[in-house]
Backbone as numpy.savetxt, mean C-alpha at the origin, in Angstrom:
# Nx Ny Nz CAx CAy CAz Cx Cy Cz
-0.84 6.58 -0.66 0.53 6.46 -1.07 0.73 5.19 -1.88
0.21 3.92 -1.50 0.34 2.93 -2.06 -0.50 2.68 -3.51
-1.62 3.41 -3.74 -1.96 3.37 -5.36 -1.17 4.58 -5.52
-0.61 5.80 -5.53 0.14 6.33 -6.05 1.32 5.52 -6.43
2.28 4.96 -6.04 3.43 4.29 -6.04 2.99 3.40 -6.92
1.86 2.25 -7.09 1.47 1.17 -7.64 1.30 1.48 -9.04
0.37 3.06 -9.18 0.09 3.73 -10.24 1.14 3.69 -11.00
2.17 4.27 -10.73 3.73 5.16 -11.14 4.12 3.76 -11.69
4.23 2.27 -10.98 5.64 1.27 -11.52 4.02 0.64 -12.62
2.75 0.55 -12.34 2.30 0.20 -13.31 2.53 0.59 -14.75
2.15 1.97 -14.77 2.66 2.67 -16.08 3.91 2.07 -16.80
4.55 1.70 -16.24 6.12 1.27 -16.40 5.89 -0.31 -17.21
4.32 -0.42 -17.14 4.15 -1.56 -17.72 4.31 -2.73 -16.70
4.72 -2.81 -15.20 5.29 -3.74 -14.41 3.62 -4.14 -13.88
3.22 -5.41 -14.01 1.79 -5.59 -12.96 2.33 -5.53 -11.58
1.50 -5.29 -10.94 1.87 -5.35 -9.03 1.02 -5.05 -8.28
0.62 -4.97 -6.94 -0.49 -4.98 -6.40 -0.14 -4.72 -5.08
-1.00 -4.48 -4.08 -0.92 -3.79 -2.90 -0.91 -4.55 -2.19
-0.54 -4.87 -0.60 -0.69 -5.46 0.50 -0.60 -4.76 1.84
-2.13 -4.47 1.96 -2.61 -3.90 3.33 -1.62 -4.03 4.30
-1.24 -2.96 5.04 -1.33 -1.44 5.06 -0.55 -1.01 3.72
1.08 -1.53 3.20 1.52 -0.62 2.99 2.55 -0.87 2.33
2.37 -2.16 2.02 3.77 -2.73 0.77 3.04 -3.09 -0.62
4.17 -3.14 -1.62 3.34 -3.16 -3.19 4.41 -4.48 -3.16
3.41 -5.36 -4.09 4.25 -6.36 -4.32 4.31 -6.65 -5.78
5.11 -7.52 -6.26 5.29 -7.91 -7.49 5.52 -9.60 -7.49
4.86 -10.19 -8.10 5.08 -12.08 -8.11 5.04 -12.60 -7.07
4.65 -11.95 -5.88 4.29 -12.64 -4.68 5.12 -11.96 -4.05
6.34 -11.34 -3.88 7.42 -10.75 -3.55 7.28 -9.04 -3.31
7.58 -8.58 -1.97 7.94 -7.36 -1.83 8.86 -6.71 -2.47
8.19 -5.48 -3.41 8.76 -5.06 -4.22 9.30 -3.49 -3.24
7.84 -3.00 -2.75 8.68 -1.93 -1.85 7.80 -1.53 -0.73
7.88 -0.80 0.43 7.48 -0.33 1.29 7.03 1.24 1.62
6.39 1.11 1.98 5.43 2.85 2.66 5.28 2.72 4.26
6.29 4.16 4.67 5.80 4.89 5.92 5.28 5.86 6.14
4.18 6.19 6.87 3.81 7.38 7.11 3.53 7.60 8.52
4.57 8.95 9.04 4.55 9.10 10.00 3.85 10.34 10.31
3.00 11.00 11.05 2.15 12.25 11.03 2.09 12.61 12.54
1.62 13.80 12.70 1.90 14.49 14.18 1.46 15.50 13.61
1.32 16.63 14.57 0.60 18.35 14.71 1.78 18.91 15.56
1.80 20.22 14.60 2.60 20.88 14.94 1.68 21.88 15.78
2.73 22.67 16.84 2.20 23.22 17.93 1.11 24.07 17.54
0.98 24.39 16.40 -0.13 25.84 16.39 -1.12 24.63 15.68
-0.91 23.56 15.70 -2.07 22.24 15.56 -2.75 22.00 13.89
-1.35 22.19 13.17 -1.37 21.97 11.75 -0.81 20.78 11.65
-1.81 19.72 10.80 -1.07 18.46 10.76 0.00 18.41 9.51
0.95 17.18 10.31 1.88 16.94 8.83 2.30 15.83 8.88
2.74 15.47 7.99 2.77 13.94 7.56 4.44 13.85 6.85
5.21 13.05 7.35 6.23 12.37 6.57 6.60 10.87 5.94
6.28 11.29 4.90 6.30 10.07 4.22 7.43 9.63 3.39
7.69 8.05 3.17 9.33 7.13 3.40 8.54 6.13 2.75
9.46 5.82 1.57 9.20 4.79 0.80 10.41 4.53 0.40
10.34 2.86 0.47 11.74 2.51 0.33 11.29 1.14 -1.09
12.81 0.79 -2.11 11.71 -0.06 -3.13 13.09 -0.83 -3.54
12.64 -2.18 -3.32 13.87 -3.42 -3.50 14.18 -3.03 -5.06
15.55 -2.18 -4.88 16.03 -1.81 -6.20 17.39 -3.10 -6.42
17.66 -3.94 -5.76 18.62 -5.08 -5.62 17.97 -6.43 -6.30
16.69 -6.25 -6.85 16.12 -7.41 -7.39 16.56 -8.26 -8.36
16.68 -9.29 -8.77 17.54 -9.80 -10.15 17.11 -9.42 -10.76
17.47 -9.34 -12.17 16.95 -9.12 -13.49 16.06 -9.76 -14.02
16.20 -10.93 -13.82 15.13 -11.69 -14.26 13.87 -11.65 -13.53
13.62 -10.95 -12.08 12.38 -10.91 -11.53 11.90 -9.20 -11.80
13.08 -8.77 -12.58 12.70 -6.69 -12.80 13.61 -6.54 -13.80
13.61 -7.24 -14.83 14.43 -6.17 -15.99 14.05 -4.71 -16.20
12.37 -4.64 -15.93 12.84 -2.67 -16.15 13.39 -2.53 -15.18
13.79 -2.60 -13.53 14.33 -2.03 -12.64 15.58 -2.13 -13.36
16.37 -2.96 -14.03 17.83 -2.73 -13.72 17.56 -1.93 -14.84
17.40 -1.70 -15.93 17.79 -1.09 -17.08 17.37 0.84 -16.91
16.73 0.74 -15.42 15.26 1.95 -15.98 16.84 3.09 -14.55
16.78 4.23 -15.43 17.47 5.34 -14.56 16.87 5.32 -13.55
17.65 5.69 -12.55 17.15 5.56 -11.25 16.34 7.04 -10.78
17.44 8.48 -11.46 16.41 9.78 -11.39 15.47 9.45 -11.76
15.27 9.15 -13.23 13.64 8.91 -13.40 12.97 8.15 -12.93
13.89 7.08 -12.19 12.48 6.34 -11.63 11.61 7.63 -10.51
12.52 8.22 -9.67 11.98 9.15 -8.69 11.87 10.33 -8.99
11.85 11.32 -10.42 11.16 11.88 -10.89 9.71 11.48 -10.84
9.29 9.93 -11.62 8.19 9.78 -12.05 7.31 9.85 -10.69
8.14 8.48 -9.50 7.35 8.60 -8.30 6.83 10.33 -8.07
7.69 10.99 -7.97 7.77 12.30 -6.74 6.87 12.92 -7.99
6.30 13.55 -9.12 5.41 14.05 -9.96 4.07 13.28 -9.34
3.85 12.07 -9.63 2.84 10.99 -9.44 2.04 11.48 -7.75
3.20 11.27 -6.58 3.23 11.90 -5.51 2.41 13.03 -5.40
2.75 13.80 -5.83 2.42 15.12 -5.66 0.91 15.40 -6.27
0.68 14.82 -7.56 -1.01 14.55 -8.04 -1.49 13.68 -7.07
-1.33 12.49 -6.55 -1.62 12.31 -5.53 -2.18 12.85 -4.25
-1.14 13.18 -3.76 -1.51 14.40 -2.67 -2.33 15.35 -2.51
-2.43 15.77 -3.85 -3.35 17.19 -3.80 -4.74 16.87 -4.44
-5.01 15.10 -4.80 -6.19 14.79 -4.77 -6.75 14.72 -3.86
-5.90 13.85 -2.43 -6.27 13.38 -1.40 -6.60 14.50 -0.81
-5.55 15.45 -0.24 -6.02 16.62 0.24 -7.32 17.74 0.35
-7.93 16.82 -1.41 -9.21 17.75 -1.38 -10.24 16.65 -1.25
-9.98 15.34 -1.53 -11.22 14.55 -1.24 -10.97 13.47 -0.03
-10.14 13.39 0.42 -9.89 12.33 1.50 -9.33 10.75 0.58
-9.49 9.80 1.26 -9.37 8.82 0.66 -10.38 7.83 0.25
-11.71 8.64 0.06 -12.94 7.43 -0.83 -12.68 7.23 -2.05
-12.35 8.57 -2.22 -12.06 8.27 -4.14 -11.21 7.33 -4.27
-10.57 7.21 -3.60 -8.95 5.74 -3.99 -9.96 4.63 -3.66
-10.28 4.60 -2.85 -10.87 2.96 -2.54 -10.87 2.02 -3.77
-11.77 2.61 -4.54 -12.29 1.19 -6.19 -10.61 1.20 -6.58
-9.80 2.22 -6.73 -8.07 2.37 -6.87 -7.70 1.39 -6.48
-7.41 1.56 -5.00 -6.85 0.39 -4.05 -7.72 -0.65 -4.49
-8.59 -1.05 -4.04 -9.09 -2.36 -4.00 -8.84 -3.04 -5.78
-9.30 -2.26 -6.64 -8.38 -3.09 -7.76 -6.76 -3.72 -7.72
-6.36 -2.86 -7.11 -4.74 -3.72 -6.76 -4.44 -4.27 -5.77
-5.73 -4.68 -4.90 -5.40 -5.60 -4.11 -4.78 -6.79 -4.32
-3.54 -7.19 -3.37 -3.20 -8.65 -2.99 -4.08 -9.26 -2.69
-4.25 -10.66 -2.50 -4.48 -11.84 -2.01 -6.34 -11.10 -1.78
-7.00 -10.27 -2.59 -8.62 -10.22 -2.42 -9.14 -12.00 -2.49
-9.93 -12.00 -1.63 -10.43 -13.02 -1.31 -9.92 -14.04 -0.98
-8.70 -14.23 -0.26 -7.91 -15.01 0.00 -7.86 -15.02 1.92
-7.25 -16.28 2.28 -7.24 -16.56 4.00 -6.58 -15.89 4.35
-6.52 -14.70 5.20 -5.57 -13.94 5.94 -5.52 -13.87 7.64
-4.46 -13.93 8.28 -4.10 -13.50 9.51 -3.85 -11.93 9.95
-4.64 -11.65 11.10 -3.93 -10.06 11.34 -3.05 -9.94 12.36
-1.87 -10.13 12.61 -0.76 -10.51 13.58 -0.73 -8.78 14.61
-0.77 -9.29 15.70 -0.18 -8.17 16.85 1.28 -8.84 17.74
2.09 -8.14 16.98 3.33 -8.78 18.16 3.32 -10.07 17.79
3.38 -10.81 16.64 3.40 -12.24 16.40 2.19 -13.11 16.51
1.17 -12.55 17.32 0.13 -13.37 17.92 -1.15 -13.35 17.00
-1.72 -14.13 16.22 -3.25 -13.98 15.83 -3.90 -13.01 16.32
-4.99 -12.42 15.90 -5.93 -10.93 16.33 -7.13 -11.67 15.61
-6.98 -11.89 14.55 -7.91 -11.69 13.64 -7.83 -12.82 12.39
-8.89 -13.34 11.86 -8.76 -14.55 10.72 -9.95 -13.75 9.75
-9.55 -14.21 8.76 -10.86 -14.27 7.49 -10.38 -14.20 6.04
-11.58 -13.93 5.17 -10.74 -13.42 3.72 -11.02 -11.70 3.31
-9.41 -11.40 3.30 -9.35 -10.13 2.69 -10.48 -9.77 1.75
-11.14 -8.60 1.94 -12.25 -8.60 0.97 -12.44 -6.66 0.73
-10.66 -6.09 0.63 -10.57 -5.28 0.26 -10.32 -3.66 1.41
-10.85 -2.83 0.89 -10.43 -1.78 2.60 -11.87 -0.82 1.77
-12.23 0.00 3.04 -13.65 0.56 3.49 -12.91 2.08 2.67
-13.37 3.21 3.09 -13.76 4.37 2.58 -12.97 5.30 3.52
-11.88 4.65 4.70 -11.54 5.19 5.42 -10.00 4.60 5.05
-9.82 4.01 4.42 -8.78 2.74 4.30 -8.36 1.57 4.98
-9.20 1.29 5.67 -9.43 0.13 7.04 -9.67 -1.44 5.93
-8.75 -2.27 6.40 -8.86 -3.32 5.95 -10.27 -3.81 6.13
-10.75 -4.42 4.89 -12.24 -5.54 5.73 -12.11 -7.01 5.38
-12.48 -7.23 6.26 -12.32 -9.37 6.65 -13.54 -9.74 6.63
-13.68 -10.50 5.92 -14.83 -11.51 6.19 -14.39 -12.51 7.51
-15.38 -12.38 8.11 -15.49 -13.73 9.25 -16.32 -14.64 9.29
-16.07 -15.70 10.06 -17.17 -16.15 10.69 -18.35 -15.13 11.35
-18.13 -14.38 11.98 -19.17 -13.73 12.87 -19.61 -12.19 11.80
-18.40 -11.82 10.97 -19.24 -11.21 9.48 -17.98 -10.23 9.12
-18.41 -8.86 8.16 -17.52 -8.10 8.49 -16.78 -7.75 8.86
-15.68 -7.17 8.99 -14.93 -6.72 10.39 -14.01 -5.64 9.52
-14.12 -4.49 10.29 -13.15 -3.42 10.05 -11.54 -3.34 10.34
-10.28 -3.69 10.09 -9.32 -3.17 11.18 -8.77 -1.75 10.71
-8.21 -1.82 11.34 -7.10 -0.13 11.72 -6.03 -0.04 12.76
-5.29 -0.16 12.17 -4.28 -0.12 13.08 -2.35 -0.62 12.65
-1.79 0.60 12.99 -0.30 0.52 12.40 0.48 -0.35 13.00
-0.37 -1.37 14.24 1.13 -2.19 14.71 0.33 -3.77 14.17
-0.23 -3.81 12.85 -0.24 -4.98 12.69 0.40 -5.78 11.05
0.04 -7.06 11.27 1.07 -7.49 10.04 0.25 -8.34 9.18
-0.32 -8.37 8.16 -0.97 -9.32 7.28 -0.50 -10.47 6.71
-0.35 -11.61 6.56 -0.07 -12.49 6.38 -1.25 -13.37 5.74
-0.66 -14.20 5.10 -1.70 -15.40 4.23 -1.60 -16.29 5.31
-2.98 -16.88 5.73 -3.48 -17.96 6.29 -2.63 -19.21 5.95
């Protein structure tokens, strides 16, 4: 969802970049947010609802295309973009995005915290997400995979 979305305001000419799990940012600043909520339905077909929300209140001077750019088309373009999206993923999973994502990574190679409930989990430098979409950290002790929706990334 997040190189789809990133894809869509790039075109637009806007640079911006991703921040593990699930916000796109622009100048250091959250530009917008991704939820995805998923469950199986009783006869055990999965489905997924997905919620994206995108700081359309920004000044002008930090988004002149936002103020000037129609707002249908902005979510024409998303919801088209979306939908090629989707029906890539659907047939290949998410490896093919990886080199995607990881080109628009935030803060690659930079000090990061992985917060649970406020508290440290995890230290190192962002060094992009795996083939599954799992963040990876460099550590001290090496590698490290995470996964997991109740945490918060932050710069060291």
């Amino acid at each position: 969802m997040g190189v789809a979305l990133a894809e869509t305001v790039a075109s637009l000419d806007v640079p911006v970049q991703l921040k593990w799990p699930n916000d796109l940012m622009k100048d250091g600043a959250k530009l917008a947010g991704i939820l995805v909520e998923t469950g199986t339905a009783p006869d055990g077909t999965p489905w997924a609802v997905i919620g994206c929300g995108m700081n359309l209140a920004m000044p002008e001077s930090s988004a002149p295309w936002l103020a000037r750019m129609d707002r249908n088309e902005l979510v024409a373009l998303l919801l088209s973009r979306l939908a090629a999206v989707l029906a890539e993923f659907d047939d290949t999973g998410f490896a093919p995005f990886r080199d995607r994502w990881n080109a628009l990574q935030a803060w690659r190679g930079q000090p990061v915290n992985i917060l649970d409930n406020g508290s440290v989990v995890q230290q190192g430098l962002a060094a992009g997400v795996d083939d599954l979409g799992r963040l990876l950290l460099d550590t001290a002790a090496g590698r490290v995979a995470v996964l997991s929706g109740d945490v918060s990334l932050r710069l060291a």
